[in-house]
mmCIF file of the C-alpha atoms, coordinates in Angstrom:
data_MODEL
# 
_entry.id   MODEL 
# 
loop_
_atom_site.group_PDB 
_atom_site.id 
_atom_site.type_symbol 
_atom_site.label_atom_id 
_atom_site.label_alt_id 
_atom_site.label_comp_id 
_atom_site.label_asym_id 
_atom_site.label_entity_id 
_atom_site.label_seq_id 
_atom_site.pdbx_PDB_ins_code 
_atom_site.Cartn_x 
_atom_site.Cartn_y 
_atom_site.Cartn_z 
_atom_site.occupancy 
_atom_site.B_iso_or_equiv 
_atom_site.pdbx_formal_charge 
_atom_site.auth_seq_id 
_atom_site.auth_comp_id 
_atom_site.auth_asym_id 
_atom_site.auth_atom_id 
_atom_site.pdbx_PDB_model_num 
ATOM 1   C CA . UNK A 1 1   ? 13.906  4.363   10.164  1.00 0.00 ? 1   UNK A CA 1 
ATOM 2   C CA . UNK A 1 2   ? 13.306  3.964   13.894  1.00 0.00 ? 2   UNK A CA 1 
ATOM 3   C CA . UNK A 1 3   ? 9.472   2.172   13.803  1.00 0.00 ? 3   UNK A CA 1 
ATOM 4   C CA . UNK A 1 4   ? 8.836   2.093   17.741  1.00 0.00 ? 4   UNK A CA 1 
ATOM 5   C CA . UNK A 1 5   ? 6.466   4.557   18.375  1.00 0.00 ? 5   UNK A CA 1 
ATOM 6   C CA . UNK A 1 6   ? 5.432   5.736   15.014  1.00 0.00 ? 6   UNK A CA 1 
ATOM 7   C CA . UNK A 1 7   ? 1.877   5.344   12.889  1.00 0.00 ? 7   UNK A CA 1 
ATOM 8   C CA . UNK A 1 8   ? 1.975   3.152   9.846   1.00 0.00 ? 8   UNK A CA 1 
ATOM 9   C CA . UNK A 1 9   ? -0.432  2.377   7.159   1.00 0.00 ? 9   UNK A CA 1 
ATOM 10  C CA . UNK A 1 10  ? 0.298   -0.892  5.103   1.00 0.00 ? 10  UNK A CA 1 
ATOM 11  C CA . UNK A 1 11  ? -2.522  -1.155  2.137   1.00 0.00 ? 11  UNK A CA 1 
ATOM 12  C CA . UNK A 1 12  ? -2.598  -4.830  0.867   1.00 0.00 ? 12  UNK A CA 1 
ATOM 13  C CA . UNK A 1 13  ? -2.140  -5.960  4.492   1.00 0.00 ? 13  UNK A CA 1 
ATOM 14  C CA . UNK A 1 14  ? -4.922  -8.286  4.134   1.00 0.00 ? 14  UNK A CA 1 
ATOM 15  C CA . UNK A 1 15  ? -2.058  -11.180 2.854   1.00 0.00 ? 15  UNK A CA 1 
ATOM 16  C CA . UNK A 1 16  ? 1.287   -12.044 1.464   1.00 0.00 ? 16  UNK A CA 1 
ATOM 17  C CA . UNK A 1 17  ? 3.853   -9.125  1.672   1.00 0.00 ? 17  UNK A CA 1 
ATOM 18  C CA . UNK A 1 18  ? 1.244   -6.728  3.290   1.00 0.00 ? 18  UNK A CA 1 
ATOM 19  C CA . UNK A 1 19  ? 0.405   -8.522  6.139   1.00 0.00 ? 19  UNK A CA 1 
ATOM 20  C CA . UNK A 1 20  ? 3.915   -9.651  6.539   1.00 0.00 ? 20  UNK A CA 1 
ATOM 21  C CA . UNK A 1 21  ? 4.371   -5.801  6.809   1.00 0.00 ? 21  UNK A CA 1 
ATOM 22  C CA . UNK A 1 22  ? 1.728   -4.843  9.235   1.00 0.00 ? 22  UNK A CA 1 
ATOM 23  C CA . UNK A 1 23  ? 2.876   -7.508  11.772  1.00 0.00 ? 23  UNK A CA 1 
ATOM 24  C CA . UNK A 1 24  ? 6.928   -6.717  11.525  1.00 0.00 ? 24  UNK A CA 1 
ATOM 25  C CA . UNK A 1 25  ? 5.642   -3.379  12.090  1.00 0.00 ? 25  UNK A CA 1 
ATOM 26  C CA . UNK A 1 26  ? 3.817   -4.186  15.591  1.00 0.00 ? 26  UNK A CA 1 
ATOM 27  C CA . UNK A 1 27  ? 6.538   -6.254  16.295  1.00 0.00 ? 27  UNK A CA 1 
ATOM 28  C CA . UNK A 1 28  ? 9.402   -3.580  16.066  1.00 0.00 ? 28  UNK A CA 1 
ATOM 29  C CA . UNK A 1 29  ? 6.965   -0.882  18.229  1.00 0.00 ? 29  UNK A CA 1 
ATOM 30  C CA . UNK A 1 30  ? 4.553   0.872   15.567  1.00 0.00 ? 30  UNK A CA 1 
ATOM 31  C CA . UNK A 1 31  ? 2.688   3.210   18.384  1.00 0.00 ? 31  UNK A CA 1 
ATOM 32  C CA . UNK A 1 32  ? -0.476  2.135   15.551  1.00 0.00 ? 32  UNK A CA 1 
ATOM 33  C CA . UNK A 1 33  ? -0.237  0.021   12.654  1.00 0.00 ? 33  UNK A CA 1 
ATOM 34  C CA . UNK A 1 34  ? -3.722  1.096   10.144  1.00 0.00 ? 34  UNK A CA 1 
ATOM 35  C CA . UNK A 1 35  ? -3.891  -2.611  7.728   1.00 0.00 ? 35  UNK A CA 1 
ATOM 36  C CA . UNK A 1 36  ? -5.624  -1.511  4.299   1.00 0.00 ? 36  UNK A CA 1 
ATOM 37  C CA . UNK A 1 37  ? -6.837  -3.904  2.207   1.00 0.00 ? 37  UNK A CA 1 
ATOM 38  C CA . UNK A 1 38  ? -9.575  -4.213  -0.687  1.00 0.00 ? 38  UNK A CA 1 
ATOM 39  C CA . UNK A 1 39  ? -10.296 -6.890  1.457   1.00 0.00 ? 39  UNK A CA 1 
ATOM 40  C CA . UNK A 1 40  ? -11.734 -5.344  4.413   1.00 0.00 ? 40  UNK A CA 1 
ATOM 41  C CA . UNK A 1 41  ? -12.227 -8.577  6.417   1.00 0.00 ? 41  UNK A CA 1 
ATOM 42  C CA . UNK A 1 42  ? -8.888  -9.787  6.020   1.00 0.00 ? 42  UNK A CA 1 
ATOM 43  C CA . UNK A 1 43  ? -7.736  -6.472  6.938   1.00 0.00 ? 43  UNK A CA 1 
ATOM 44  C CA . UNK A 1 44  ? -9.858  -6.400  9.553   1.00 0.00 ? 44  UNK A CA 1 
ATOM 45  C CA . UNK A 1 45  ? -8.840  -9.653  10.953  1.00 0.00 ? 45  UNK A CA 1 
ATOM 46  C CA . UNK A 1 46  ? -4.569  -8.892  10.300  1.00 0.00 ? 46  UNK A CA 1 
ATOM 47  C CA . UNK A 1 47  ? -5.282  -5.607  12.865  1.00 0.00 ? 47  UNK A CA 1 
ATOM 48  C CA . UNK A 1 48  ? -7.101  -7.450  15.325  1.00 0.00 ? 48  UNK A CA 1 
ATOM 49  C CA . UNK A 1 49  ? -3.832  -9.532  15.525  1.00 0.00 ? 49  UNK A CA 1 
ATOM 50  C CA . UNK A 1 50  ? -1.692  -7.111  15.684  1.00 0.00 ? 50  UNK A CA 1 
ATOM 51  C CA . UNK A 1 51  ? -3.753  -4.322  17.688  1.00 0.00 ? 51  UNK A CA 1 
ATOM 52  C CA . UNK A 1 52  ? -3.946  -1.756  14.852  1.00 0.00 ? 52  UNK A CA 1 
ATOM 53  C CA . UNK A 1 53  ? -7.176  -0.789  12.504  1.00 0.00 ? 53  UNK A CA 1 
ATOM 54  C CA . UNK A 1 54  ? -8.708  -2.379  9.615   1.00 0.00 ? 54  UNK A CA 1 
ATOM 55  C CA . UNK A 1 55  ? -10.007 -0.535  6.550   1.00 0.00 ? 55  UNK A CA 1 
ATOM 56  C CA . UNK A 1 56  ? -11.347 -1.629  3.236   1.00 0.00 ? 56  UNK A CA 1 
ATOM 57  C CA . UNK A 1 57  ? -9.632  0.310   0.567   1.00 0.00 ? 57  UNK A CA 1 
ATOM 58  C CA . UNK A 1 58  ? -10.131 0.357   -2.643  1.00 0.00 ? 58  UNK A CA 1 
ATOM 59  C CA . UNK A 1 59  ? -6.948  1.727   -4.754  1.00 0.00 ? 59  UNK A CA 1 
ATOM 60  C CA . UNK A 1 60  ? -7.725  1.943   -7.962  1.00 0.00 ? 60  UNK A CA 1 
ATOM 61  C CA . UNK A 1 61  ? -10.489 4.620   -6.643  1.00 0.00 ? 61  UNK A CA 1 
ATOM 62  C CA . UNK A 1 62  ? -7.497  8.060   -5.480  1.00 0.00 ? 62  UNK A CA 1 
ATOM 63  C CA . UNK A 1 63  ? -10.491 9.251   -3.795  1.00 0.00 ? 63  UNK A CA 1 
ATOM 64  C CA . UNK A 1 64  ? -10.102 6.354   -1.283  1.00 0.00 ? 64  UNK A CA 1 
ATOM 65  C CA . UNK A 1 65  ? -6.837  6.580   -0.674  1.00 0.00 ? 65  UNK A CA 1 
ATOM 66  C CA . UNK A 1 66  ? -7.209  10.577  0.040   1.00 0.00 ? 66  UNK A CA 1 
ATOM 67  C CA . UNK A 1 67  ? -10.123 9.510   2.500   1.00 0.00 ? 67  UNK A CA 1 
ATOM 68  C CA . UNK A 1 68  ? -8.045  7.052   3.688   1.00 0.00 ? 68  UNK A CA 1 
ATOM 69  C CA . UNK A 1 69  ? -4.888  9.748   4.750   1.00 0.00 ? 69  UNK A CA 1 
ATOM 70  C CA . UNK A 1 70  ? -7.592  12.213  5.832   1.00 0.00 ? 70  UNK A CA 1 
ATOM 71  C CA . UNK A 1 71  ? -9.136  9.466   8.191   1.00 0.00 ? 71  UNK A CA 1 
ATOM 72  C CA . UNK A 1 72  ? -5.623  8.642   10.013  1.00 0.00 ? 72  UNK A CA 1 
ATOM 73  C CA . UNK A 1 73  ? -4.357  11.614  9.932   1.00 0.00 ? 73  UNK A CA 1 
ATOM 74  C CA . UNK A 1 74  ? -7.408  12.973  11.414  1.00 0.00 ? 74  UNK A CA 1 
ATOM 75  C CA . UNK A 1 75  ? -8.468  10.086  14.174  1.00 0.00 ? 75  UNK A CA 1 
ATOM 76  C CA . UNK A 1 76  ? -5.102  8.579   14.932  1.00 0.00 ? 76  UNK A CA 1 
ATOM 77  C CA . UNK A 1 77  ? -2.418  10.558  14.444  1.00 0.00 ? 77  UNK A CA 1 
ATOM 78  C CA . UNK A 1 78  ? 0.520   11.844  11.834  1.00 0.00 ? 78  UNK A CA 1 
ATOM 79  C CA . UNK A 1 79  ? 1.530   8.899   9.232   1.00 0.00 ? 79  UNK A CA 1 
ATOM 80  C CA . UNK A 1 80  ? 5.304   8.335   9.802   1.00 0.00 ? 80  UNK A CA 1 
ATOM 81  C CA . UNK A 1 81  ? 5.615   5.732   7.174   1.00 0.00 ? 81  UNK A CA 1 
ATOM 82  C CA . UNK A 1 82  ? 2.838   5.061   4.200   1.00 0.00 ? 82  UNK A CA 1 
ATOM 83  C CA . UNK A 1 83  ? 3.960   1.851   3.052   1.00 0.00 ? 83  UNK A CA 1 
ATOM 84  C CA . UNK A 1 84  ? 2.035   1.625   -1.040  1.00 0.00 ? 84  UNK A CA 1 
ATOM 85  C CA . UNK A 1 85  ? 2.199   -2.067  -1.311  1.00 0.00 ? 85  UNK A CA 1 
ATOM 86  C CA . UNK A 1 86  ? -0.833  -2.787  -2.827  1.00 0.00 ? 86  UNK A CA 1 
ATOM 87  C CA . UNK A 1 87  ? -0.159  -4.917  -5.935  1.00 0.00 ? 87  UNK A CA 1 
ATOM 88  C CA . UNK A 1 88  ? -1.344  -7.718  -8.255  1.00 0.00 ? 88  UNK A CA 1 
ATOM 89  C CA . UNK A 1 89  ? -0.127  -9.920  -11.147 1.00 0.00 ? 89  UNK A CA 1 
ATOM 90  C CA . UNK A 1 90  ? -1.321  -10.759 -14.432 1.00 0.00 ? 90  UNK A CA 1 
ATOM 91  C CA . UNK A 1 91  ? 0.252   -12.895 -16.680 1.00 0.00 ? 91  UNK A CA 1 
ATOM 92  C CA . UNK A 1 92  ? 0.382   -13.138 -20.481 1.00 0.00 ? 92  UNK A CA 1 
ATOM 93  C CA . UNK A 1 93  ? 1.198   -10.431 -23.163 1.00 0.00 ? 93  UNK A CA 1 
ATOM 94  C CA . UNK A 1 94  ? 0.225   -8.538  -26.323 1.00 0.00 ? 94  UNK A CA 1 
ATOM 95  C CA . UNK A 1 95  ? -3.154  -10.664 -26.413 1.00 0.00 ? 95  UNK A CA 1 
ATOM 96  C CA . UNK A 1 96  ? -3.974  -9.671  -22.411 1.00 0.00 ? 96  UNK A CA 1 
ATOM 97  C CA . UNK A 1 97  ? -7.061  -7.685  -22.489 1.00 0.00 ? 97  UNK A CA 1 
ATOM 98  C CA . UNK A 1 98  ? -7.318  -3.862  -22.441 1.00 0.00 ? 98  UNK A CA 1 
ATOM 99  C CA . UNK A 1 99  ? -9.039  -4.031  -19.018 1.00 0.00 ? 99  UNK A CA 1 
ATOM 100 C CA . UNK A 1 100 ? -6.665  -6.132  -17.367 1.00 0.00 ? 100 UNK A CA 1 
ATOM 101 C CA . UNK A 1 101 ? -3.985  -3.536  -18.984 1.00 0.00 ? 101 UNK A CA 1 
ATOM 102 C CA . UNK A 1 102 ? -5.444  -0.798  -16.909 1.00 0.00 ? 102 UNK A CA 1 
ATOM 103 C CA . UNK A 1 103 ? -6.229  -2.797  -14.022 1.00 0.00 ? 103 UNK A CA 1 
ATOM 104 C CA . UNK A 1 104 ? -2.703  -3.999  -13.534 1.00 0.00 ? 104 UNK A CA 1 
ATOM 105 C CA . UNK A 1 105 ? -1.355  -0.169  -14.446 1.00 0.00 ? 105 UNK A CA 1 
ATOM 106 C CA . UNK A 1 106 ? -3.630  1.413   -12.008 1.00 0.00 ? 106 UNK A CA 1 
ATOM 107 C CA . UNK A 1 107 ? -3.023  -0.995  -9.015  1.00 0.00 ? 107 UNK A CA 1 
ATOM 108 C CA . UNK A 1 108 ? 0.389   -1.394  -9.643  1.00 0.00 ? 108 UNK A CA 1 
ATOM 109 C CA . UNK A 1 109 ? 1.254   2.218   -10.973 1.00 0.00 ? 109 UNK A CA 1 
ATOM 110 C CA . UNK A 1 110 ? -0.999  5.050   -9.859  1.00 0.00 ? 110 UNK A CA 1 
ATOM 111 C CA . UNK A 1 111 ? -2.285  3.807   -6.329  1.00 0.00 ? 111 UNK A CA 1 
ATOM 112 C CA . UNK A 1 112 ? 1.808   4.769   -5.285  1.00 0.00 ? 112 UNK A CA 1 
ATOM 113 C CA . UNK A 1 113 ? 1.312   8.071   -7.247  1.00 0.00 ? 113 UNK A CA 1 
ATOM 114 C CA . UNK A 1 114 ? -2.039  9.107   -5.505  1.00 0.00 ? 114 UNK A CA 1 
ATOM 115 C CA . UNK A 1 115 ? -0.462  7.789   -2.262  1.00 0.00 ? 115 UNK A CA 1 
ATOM 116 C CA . UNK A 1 116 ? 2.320   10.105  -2.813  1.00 0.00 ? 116 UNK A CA 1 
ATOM 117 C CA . UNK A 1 117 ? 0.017   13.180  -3.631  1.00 0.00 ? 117 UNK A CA 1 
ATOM 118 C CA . UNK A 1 118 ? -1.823  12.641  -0.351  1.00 0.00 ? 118 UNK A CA 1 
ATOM 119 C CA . UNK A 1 119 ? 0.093   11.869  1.962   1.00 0.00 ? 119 UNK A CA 1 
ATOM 120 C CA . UNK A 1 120 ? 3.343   13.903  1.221   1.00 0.00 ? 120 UNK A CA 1 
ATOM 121 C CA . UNK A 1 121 ? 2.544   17.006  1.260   1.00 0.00 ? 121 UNK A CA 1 
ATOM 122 C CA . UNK A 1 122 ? 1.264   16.551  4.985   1.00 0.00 ? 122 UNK A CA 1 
ATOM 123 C CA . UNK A 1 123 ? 5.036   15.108  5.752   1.00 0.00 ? 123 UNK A CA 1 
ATOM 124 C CA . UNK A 1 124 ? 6.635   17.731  4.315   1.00 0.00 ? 124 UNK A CA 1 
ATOM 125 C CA . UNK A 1 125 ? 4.972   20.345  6.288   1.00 0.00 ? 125 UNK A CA 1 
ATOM 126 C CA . UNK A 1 126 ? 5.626   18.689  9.085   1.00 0.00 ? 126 UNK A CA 1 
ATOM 127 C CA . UNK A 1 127 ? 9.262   17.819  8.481   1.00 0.00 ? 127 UNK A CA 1 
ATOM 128 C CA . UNK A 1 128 ? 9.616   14.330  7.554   1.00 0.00 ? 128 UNK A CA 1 
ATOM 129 C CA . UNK A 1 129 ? 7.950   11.044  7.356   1.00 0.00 ? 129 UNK A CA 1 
ATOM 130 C CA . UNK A 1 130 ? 8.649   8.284   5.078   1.00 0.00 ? 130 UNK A CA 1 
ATOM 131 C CA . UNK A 1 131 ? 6.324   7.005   1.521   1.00 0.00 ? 131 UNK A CA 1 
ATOM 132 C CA . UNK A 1 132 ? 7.420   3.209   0.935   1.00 0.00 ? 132 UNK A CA 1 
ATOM 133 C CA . UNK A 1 133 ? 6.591   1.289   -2.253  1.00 0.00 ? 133 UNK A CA 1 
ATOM 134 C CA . UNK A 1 134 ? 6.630   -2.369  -2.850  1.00 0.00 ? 134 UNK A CA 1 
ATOM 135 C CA . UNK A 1 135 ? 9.075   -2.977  -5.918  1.00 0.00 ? 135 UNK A CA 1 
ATOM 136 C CA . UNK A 1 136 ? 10.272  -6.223  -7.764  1.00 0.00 ? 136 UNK A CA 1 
ATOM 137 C CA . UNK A 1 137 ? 12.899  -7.652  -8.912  1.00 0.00 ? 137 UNK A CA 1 
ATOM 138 C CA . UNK A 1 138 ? 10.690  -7.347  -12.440 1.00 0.00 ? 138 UNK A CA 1 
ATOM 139 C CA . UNK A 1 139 ? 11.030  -3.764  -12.287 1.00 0.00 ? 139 UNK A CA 1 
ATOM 140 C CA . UNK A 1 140 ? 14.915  -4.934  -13.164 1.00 0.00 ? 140 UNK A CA 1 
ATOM 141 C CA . UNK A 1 141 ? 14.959  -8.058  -14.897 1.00 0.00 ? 141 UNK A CA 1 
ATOM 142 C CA . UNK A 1 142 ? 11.333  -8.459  -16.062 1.00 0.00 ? 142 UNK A CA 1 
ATOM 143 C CA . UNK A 1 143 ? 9.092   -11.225 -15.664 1.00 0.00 ? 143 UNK A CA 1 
ATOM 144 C CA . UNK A 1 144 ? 8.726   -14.327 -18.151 1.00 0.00 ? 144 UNK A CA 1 
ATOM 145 C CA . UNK A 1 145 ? 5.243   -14.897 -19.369 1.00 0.00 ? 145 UNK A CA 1 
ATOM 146 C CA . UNK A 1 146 ? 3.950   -11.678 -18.016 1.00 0.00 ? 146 UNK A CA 1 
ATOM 147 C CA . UNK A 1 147 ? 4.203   -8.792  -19.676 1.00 0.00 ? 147 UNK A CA 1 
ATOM 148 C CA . UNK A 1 148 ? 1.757   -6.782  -18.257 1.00 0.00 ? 148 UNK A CA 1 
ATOM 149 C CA . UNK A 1 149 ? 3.213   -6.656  -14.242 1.00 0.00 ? 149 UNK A CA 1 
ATOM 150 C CA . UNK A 1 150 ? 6.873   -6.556  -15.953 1.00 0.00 ? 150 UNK A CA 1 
ATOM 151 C CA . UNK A 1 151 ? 5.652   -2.789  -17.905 1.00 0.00 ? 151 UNK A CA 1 
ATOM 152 C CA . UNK A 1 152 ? 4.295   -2.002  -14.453 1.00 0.00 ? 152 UNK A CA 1 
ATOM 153 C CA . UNK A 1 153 ? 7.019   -2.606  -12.065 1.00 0.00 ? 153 UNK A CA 1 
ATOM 154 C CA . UNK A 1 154 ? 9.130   -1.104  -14.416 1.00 0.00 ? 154 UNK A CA 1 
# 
């Protein structure tokens, strides 16, 4: 995908992989890079570097993300590329509590799903755009000692 000129949102662009993202993005032309992050600050501070917007996300909550889509789409401009990256990592197993269980499954799992019902449909009525999610090699090969982000990136 040609980047220069188009609008990107990165959520988890706060650190690691995400901000990684948002600045390879500005670099290769992004017309608008939008940097979501739980962390609203950090996302805050990883657009002011990059000229683009900060916005504290939460995505475990789809009713963010859908006001999130709603907001670009309706003060910046069509989303080209929705990059889902948002992720975390918990280690252990069986014994991992129930909480962290759903935590992990709704971060890691549904955030791309209710990314996908949001922003989608928009891209297909307007003939394209692009929906990327952060994988891992765990989705493959799973990861030792951590059950719980092996299931999910499976």
């Amino acid at each position: 995908m040609e980047i220069a000129g188009k609008i990107v949102v990165v959520t988890g662009a706060a650190g690691g992989i995400g901000r990684a993202l948002a600045q390879g993005f500005a670099a290769a032309g992004a017309a608008h890079v939008v940097c979501a992050d739980l962390d609203g600050d950090g996302a805050g501070q990883v657009a002011a570097e990059i000229g683009g917007t900060g916005v504290q996300v939460d995505v475990t909550q789809e009713a963010q993300i859908a006001e999130l889509v709603a907001m670009v789409e309706g003060q910046i401009g069509p989303i080209d590329l929705f990059c889902s990256n948002a992720g975390i990592f918990t280690p252990g197993g069986m014994e991992v509590a129930d909480d962290d269980w759903q935590r992990i499954w709704t971060i890691n799992v549904m955030a791309h799903v209710w990314a996908a019902r949001h922003v989608v449909p928009l891209m297909i009525a307007r003939g394209g755009g692009y929906l990327l999610n952060t994988a891992s090699a765990a989705g493959l090969l799973n990861q030792i000692g951590a059950a719980p982000y092996g299931v999910t990136k499976h």
